[in-house]
C-alpha positions as CSV (number, residue, x, y, z in Angstrom):
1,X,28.6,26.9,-0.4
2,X,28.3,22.9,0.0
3,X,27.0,20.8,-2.4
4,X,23.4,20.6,-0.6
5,X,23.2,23.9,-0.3
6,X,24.0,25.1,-4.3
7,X,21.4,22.4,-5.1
8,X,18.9,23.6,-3.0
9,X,19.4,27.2,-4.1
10,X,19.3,26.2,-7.8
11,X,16.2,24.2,-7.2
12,X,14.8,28.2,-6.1
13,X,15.7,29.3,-9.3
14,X,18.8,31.3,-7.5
15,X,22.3,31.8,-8.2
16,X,24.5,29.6,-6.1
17,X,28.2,30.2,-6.1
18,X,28.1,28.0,-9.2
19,X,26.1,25.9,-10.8
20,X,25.8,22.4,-9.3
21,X,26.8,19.3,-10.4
22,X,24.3,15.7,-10.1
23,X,24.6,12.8,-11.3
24,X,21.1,11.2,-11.9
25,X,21.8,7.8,-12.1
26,X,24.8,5.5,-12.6
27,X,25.3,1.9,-13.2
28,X,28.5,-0.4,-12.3
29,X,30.5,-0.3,-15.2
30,X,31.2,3.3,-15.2
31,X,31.0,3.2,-11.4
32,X,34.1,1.3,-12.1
33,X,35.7,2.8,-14.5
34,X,35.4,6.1,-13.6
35,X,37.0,4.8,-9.6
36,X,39.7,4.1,-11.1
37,X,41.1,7.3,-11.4
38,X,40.3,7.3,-7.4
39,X,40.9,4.0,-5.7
40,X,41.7,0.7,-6.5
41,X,41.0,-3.2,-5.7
42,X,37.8,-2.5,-8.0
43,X,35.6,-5.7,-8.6
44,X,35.5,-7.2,-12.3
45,X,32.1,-5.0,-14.2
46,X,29.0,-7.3,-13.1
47,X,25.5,-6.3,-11.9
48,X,25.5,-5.8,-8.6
49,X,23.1,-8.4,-7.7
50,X,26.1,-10.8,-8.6
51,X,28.5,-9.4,-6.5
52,X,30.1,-10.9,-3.4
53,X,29.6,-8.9,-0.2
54,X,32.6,-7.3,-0.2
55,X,32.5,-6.4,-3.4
56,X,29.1,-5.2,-3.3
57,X,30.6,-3.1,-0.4
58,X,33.7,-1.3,-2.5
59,X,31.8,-0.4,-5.7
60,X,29.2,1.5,-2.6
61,X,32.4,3.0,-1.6
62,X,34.3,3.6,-4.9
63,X,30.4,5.3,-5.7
64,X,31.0,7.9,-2.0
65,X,34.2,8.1,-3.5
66,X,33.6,9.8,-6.6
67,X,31.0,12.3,-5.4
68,X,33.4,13.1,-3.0
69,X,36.2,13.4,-5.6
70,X,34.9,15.2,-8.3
71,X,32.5,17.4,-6.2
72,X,29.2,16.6,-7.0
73,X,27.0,18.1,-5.7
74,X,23.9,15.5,-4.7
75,X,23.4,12.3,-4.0
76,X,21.5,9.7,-5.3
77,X,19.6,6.8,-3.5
78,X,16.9,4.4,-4.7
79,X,15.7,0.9,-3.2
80,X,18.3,-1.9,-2.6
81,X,17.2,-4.9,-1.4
82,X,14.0,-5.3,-2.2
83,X,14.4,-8.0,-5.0
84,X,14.6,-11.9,-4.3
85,X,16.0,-13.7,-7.4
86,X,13.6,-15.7,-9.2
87,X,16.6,-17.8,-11.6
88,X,20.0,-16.7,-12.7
89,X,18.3,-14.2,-15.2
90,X,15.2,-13.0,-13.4
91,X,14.3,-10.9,-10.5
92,X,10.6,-10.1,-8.3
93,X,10.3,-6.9,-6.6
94,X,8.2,-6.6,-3.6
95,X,5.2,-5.8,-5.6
96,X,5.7,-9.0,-7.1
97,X,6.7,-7.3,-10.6
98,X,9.1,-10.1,-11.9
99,X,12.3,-8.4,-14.2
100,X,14.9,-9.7,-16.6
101,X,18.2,-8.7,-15.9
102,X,19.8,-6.5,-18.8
103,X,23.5,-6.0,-19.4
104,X,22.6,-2.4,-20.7
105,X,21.5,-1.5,-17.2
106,X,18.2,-1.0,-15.5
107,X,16.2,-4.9,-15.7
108,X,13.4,-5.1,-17.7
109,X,9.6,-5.9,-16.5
110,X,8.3,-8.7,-17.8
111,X,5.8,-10.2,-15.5
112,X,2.7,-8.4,-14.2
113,X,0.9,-9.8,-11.2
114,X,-2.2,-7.7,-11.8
115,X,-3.4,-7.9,-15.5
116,X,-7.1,-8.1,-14.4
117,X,-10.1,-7.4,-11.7
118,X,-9.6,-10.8,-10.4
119,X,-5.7,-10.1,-9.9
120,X,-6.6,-6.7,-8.5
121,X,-9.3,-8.3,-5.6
122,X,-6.6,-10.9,-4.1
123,X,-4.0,-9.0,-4.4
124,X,-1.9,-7.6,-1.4
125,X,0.2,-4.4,-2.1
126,X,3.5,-4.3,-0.4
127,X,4.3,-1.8,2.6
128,X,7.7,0.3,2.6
129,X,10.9,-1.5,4.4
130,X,13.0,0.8,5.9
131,X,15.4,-1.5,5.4
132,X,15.2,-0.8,1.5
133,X,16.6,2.8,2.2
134,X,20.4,2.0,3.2
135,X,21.8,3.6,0.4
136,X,20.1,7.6,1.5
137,X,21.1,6.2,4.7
138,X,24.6,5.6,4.2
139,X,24.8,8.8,2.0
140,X,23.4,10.7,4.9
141,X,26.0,9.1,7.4
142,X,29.2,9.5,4.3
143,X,28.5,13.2,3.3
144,X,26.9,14.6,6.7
145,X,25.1,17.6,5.2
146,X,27.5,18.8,2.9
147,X,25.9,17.3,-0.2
148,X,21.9,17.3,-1.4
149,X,20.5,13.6,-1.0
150,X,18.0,12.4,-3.3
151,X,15.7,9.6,-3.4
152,X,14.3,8.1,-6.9
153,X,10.7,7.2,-6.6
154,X,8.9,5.5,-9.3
155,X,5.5,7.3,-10.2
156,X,1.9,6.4,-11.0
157,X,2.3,5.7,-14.4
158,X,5.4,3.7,-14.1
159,X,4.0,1.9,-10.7
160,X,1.0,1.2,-12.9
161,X,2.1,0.0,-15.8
162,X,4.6,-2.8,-14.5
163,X,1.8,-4.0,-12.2
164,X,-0.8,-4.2,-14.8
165,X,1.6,-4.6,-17.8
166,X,1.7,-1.2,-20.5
167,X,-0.3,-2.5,-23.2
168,X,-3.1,-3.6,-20.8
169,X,-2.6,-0.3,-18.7
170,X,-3.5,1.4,-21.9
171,X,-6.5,-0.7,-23.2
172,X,-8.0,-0.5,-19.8
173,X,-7.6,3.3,-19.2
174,X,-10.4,3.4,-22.3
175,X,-12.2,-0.8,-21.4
176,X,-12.2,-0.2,-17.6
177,X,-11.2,3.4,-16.3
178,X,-12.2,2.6,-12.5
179,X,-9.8,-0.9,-12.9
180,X,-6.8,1.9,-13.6
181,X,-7.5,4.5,-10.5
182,X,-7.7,1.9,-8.3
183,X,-4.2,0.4,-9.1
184,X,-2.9,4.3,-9.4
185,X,-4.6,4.8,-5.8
186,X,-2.7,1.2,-4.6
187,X,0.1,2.9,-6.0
188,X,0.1,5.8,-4.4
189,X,-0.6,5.0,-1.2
190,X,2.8,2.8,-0.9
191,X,4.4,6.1,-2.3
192,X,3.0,8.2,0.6
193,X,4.1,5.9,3.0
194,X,7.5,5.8,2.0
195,X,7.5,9.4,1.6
196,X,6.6,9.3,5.7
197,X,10.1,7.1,5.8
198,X,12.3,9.2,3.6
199,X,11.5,11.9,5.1
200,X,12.2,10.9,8.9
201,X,15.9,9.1,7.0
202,X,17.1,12.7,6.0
203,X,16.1,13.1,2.5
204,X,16.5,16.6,0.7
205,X,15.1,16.0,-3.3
206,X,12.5,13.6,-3.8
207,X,12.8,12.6,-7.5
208,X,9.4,11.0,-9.3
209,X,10.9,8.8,-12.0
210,X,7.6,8.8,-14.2
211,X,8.7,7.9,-17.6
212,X,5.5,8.6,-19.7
213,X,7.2,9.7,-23.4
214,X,9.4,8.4,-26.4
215,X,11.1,10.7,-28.3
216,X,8.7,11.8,-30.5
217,X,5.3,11.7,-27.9
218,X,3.4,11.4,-24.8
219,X,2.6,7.5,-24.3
220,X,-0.9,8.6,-23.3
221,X,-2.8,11.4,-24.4
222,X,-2.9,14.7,-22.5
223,X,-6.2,13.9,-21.1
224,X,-5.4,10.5,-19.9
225,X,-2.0,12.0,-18.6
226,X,-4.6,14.2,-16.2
227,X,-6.7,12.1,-15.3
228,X,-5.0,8.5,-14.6
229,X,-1.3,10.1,-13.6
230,X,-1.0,13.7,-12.8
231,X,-3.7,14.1,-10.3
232,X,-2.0,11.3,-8.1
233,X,1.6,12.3,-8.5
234,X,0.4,15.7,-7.7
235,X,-0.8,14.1,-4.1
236,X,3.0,13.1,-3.9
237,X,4.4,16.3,-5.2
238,X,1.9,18.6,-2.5
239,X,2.9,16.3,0.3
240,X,6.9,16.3,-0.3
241,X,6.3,20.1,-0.5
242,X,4.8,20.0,3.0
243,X,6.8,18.1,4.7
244,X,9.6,20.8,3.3
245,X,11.4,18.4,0.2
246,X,12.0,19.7,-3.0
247,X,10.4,17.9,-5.8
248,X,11.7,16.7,-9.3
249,X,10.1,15.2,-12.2
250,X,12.0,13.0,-14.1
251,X,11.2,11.5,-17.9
252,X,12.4,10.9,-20.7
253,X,11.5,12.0,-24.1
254,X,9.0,14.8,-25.6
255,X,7.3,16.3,-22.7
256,X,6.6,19.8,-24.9
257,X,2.4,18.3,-25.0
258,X,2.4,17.9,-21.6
259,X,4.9,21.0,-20.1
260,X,1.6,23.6,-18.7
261,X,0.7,20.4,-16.8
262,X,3.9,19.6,-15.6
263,X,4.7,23.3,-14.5
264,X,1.1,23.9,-13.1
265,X,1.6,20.8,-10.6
266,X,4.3,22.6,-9.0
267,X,7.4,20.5,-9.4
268,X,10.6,22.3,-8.6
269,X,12.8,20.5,-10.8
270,X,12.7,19.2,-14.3
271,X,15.0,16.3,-15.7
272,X,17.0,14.7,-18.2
273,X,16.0,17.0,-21.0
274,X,16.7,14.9,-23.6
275,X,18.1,16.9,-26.5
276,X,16.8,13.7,-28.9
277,X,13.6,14.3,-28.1
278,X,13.5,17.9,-28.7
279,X,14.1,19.1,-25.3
280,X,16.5,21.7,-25.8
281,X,18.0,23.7,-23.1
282,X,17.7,27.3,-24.3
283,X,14.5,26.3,-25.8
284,X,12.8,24.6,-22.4
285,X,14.7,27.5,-20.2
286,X,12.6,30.5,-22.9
287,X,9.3,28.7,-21.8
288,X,9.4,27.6,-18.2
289,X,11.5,30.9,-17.1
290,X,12.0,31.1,-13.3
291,X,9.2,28.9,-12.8
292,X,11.6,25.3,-12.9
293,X,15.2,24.7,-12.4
294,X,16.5,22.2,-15.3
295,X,19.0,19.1,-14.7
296,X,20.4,17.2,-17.6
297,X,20.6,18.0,-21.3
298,X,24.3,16.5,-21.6
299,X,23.9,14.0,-24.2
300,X,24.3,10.5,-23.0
301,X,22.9,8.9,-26.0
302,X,25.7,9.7,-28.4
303,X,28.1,12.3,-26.6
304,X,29.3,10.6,-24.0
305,X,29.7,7.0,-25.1
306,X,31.3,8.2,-28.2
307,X,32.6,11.8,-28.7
308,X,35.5,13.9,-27.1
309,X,36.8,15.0,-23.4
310,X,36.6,18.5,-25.8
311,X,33.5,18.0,-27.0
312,X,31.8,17.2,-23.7
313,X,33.8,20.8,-22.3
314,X,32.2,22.6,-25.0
315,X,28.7,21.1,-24.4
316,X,28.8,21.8,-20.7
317,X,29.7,25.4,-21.5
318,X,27.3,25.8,-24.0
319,X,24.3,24.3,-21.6
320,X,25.7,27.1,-19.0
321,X,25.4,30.0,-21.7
322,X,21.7,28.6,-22.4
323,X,20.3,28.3,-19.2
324,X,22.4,29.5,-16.3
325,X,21.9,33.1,-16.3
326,X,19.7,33.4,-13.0
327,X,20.3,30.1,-11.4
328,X,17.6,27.2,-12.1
329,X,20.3,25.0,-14.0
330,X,22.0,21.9,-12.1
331,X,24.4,20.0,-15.1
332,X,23.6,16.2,-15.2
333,X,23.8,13.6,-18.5
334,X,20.5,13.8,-20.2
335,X,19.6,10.6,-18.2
336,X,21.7,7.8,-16.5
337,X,25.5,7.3,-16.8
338,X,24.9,4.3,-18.4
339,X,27.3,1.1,-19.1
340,X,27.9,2.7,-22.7
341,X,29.4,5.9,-21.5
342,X,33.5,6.5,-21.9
343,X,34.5,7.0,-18.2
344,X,36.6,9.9,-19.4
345,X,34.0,11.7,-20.6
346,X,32.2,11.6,-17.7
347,X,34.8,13.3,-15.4
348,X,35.2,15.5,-18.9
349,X,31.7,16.8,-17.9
350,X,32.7,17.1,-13.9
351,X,35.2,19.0,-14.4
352,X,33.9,21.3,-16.7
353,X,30.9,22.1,-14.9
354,X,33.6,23.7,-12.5
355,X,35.3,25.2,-15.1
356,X,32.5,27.3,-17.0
357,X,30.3,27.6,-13.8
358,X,31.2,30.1,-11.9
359,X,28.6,32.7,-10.8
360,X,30.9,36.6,-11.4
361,X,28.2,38.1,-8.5
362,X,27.9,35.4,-6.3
């Protein structure tokens, strides 16, 4: 089987040859450090937004590289390009959401163009840029079929809350419940456009990155997770479906409150599971059944920054024993390959994936 193809079939809840490899997300330092072990001439570890052109070129390559390498399975692509740098320590996206850059990965929101009615009446949302989309593009042109690609797409609640800030958001969705649908409907109707775009660029997964919990809750309340998020991501999730993509929903923390929602909107997929948050494998693979395929649950938190190539073999196994009778199991970190991970331990975890995954019947 390719790698597109044992994704695709584990997404369906079927055995593939064996069970696929992913990795969610990965930022430059253990881009680097793991290319090592692959090529050479790497740039010194910086954010990518700092990089000179041909740098910015080798760690995409060095990325190819290592999918290619250690057989993974799928591919993912998200949005480059769409920030303008505000000063040496700030970016704006396109929907004017201004972020601080973090050395611990992802930039942090920190300033919120619509934070009231006034905002939200002069306001003009962004339209998708193909543009934006070279990375699925180049994957698509690099791998040529043989591996899954998919596309991270932040979600209503996510969308929202940077726009509106997350304190606000919340007050609002009990002060002024109409003032949150309509940025959730803004929202979503950039998200449907770009879905038009991914689509027509290749893409095989559509991933909505919606992080709505902490480890111990929901942000919101069930109710409020109905009302002001599910029933627009749904819109996205019933769309993807017909124009033939299969979905994932991605978040971290304890989804246990809101898992008959999650399942009951249809997604396909279900990731990180993160085991701090008391979403264990066996335990979410007894409830969902056949009804969701589950990516993740290797610890990134503790695991792979700090234990053993050993350990990470024996996790990998035991993730397989819990959930990979069947099919419905893809083995990814239980959330980015962050700059804290040991580099080792991540190609621990490729290469045991191959090791203990093997379908006997397939």
């Amino acid at each position: 089987m390719t790698g597109k193809e044992r994704i695709l079939t584990a997404l369906e809840v079927r055995e593939a040859d064996r069970v696929p490899l992913y990795i969610h997300g990965i930022n430059e330092a253990p881009i680097i450090g793991i290319g090592k072990h692959v090529t050479d001439g790497l740039p010194d570890v910086k954010d990518f937004r700092e990089m000179a052109p041909e740098e910015k070129f080798k760690l995409m390559d060095t990325l190819f590289l290592i999918h290619e390498a250690f057989e993974v399975d799928g591919f993912t692509s998200f949005e480059i390009g769409h920030e303008t740098p505000v000063d040496d320590q700030h970016v704006r996206d396109e929907f004017g959401v201004v972020y601080q850059l973090s050395e611990y990965g992802l930039p942090v929101a920190k300033g919120h163009p619509i934070q009231d009615r006034d905002a939200l009446k002069s306001y003009v949302p962004p339209v998708p840029n193909r543009a934006h989309m070279l990375l699925l593009e180049l994957g698509r042109d690099r791998f040529k079929g043989e591996k899954a690609l998919f596309w991270l797409m932040r979600g209503t609640f996510v969308r929202s809350w940077r726009l509106v800030g997350m304190e606000n958001l919340m007050l609002m969705m009990f002060d002024d419940p109409d003032f949150v649908h309509e940025v959730a409907k803004l929202t979503l109707d950039f998200n449907l456009q770009q879905l038009d775009m991914l689509v027509d660029a290749g893409l095989d997964v559509l991933v909505v990155v919606d992080d709505i919990a902490d480890k111990n809750f929901p942000l919101i309340s069930p109710e409020q997770f109905t009302e002001f998020v599910n029933f627009y991501n749904r819109q996205i999730v019933d769309k993807a479906h017909e124009k033939g993509l299969k979905v994932v929903r991605h978040s971290d923390g304890n989804l246990w409150p809101l898992m008959d929602t999650l399942l009951d909107t249809g997604y396909d997929g279900l990731n990180p599971l993160e085991p701090q948050a008391g979403m264990l494998l066996k335990k979410v693979r007894e409830y969902c059944g056949d009804r969701l395929c589950l990516l993740g649950n290797i610890d990134c938190i503790d695991l792979l920054p700090n234990g053993t190539p050993e350990q990470v073999d024996a996790a990998v196994a035991q993730a397989i024993e819990d959930a990979g009778a069947g099919g419905g199991l893809i083995i990814c970190s239980s959330n980015s390959l962050h700059p804290g991970v040991n580099p080792e331990n991540c190609i621990a975890m490729f290469e045991a994936t191959r090791k203990h995954g093997t379908y006997r019947n397939a």
